[in-house]
C-alpha positions as CSV (number, residue, x, y, z in Angstrom):
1,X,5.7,17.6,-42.3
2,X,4.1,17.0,-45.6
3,X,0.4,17.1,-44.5
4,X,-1.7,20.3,-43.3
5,X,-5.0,20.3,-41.7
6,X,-7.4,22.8,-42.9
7,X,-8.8,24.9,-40.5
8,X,-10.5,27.4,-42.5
9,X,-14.2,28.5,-41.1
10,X,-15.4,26.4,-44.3
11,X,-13.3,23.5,-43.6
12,X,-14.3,23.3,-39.7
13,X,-18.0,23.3,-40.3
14,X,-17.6,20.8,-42.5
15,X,-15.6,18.3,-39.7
16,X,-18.7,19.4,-37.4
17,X,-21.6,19.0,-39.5
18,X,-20.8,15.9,-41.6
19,X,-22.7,12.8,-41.3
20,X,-22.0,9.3,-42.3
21,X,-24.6,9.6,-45.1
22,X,-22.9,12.4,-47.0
23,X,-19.1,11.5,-46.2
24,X,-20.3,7.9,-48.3
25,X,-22.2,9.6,-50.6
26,X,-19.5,11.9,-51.8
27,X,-17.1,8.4,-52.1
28,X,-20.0,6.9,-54.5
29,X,-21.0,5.0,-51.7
30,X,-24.7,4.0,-50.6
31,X,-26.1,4.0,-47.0
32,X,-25.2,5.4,-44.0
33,X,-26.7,7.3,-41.3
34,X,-26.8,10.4,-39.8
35,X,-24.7,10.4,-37.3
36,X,-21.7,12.7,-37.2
37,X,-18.1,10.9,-38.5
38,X,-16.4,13.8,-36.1
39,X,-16.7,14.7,-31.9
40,X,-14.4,17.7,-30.9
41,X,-13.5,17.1,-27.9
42,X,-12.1,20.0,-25.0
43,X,-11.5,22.2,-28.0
44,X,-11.4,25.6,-25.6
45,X,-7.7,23.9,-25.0
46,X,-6.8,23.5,-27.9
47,X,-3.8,26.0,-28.8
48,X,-3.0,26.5,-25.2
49,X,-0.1,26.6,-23.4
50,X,0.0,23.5,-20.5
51,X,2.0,20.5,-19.9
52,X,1.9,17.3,-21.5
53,X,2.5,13.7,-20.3
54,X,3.8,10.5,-21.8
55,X,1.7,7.6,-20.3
56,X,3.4,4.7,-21.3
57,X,6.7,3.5,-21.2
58,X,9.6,2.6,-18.4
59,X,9.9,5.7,-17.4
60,X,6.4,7.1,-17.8
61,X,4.9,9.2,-16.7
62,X,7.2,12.2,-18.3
63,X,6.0,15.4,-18.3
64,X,7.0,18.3,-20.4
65,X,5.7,21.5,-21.6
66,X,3.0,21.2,-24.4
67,X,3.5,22.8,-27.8
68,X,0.2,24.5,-27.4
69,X,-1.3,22.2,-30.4
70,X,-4.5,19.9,-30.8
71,X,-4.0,17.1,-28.8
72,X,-6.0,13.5,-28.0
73,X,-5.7,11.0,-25.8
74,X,-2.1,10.0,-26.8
75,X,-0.9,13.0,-25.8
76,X,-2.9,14.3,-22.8
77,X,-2.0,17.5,-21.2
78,X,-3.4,19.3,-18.0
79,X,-4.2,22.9,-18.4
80,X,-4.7,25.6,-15.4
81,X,-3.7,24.5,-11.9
82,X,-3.7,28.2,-10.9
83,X,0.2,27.9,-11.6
84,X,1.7,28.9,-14.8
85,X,3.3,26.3,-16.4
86,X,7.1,26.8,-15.7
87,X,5.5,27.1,-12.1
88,X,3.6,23.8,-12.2
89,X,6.1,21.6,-14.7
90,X,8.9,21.4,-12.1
91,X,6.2,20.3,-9.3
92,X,5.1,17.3,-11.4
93,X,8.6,16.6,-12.9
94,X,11.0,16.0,-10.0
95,X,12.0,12.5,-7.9
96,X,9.1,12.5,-5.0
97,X,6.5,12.9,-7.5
98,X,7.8,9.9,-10.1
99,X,8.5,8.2,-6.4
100,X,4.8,8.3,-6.0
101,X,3.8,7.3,-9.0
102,X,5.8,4.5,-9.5
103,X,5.7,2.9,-6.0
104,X,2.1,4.0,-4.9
105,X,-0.3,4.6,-7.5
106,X,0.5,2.4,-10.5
107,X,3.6,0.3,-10.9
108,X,3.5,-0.9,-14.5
109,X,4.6,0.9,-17.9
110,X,1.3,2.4,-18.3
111,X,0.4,5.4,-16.3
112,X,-3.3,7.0,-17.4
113,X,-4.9,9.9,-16.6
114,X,-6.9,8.3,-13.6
115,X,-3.6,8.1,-12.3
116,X,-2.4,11.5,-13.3
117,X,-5.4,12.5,-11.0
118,X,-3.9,10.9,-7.8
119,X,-0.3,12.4,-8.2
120,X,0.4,15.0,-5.3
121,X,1.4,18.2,-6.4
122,X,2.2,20.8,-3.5
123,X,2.3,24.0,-3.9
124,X,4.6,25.8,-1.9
125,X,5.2,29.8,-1.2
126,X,5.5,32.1,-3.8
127,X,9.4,32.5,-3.8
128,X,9.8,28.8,-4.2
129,X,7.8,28.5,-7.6
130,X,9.0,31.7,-8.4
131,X,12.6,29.8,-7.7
132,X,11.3,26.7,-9.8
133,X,9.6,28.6,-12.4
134,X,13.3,30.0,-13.1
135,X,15.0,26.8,-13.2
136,X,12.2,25.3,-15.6
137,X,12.6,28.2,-17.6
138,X,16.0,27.9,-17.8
139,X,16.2,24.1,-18.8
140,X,13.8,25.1,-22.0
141,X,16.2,28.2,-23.3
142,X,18.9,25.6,-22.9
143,X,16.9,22.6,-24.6
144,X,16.1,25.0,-26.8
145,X,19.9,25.4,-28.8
146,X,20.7,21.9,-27.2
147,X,18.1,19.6,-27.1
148,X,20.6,17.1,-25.1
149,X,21.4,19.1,-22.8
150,X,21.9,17.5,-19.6
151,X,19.6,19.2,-17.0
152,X,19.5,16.2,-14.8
153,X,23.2,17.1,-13.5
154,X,22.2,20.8,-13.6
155,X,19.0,22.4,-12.6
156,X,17.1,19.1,-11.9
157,X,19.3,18.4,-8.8
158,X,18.0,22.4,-7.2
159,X,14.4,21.5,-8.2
160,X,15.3,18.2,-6.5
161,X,16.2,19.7,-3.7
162,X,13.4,22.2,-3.4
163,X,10.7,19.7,-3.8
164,X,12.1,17.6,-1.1
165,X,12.1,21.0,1.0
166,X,8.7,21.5,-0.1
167,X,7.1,18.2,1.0
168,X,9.0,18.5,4.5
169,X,11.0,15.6,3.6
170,X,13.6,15.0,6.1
171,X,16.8,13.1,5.4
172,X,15.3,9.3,5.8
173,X,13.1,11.0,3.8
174,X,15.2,11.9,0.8
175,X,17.4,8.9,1.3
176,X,14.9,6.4,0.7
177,X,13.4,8.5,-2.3
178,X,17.2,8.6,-4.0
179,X,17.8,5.1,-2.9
180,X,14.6,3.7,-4.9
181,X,15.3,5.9,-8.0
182,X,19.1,4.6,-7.9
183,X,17.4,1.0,-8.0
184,X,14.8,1.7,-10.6
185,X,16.5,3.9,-12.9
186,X,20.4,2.8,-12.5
187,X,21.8,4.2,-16.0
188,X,20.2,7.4,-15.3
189,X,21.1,7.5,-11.4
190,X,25.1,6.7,-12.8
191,X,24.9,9.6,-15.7
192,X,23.8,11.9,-12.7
């Protein structure tokens, strides 16, 4: 990119101490108050590892691991589940979950973080994640040299599979999971 942010000690004072009144009086402006023109918000997670979510779009919610940045509300994230996060990314990224999401909770292109708060996330025995967390980690050293690298066909159908085994699902179960997605998402059900 072409832009930095400053945050020198100097330069985040500033951002936390200036008021409306002195950002328009250094423009040559007059008036103003003293309210502050910044609000940090959840800044003990900023620069920390969690997973992010898109919230709007077709096939929202996606979740991915987050770059460990500043973020806001276009890019909220979830932090500290008592899972590390290649334990908790394939438990929120798999069929059953978007299932869920999409058929129960909200079933329109914009899925928020009330509804991020509703999702079900089970956590299974400590040689499943440990299983998951493996797969997960393997997608990301793959994406990693090939960012189109097609871990739907490949590790996505295991973590699939240990989700549904996971949640108890029996076959009806899984049928009528990989039935709806078929219907919902049919180009990505046929490039699978």
């Amino acid at each position: 990119t072409n832009y930095f942010i400053d945050w020198s000690e100097w330069a985040v004072r500033r951002m936390k101490t200036l008021t409306l009144r002195e950002k328009n009086r250094a423009y040559g402006k007059t008036g103003g108050n003293d309210k502050l023109t910044s609000r940090f918000q959840n800044t003990q997670f900023y620069f920390q590892p969690g997973i992010t979510f898109s919230y709007t779009g077709f096939y929202a919610p996606n979740f991915r691991s987050s770059s460990g940045a500043i973020f806001d509300v276009g890019g909220s994230s979830c932090f500290d589940f008592g899972l590390r996060t290649n334990e908790l990314l394939p438990l929120l990224a798999n069929k059953v979950v978007r299932f869920v999401a999409k058929s129960c909770i909200d079933q329109t292109v914009n899925f928020q973080v009330d509804e991020f708060k509703e999702l079900p996330v089970i956590v299974t025995e400590h040689e499943r994640l440990q299983s998951l967390a493996d797969l997960t980690a393997s997608i990301i050293d793959q994406q990693k040299t090939r960012p189109r690298y097609d871990y739907a066909s490949n590790e996505q159908l295991e973590i699939d599979r240990l989700v549904y085994a996971a949640y108890g699902l029996n076959e009806a179960d899984i049928r009528e999971v990989e039935d709806w997605y078929a219907r919902r998402y049919p180009k990505l059900a046929q490039a699978q």
